[in-house]
N, C-alpha and C positions, 0 to 999 in steps of 0.2 A: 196336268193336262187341262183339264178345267180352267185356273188360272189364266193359262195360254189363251185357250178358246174365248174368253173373256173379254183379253186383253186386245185381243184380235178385231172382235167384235163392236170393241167398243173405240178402239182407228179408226173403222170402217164406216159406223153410223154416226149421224149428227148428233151432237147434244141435244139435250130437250128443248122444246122450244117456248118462249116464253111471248105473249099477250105483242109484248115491244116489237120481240123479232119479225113476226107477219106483218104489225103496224111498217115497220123500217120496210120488209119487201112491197106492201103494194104503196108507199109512197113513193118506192124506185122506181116499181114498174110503170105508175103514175105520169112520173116524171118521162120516164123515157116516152109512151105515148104520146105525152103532148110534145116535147121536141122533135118527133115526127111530125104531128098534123104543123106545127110551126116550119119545120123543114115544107112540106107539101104545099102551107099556100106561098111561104116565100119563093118557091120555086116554080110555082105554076100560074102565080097572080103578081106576085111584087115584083118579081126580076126582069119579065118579058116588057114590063111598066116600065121600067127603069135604065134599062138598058136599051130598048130598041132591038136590039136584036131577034132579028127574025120578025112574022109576024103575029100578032098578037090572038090566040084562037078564044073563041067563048067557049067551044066546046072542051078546051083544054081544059080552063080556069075554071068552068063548072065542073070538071072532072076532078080537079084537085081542092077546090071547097069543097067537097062531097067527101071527100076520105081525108081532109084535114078535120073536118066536122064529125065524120064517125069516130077515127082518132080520137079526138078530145071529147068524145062523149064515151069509149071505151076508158078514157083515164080518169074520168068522173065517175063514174060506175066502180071502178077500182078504189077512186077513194070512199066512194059510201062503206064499203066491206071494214074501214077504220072504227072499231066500235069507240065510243065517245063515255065517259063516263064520267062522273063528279070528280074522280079524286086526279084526273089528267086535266082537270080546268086550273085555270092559272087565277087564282082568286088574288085582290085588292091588298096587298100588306097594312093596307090601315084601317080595312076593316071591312 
């Protein structure tokens, strides 16, 4: 029964996590933030530029630089959390 319960347990839960693994999620999360604030000014500053269509508001496009800009500073914030160490530096093969 033990065994079972074990085995069970161990389906259920994530493996351990190692140093890489949280580096790999706040790079994704990273990444997905800034393809938002990039979605938000492309759609709120470059397209209505571009297109014409409709008319073009200030109060829009300062509205969407403003949370393309928190965005991308919420995704810089997530990379700082990347701890940086000697042995992840990419040194010189000649020397």
């Amino acid at each position: 029964m033990k065994d079972f319960s074990r085995k069970i347990w161990k389906a259920i839960l994530p493996p351990p996590q190692l140093p890489k693994h949280s580096e790999d999620r706040f790079k994704a999360l990273a990444g997905l933030f800034q393809t938002f604030a990039l979605s938000a000014w492309g759609l709120g500053i470059v397209t209505p530029l571009i297109t014409g269509a409709g008319s073009f508001s200030i109060v829009r496009a300062l509205t969407c630089l403003v949370i393309g800009v928190m965005l991308e500073s919420l995704s810089l914030t997530l990379l700082s959390y990347i701890p940086y160490s000697q042995e992840s530096k990419e040194t010189d093969p000649n020397g």
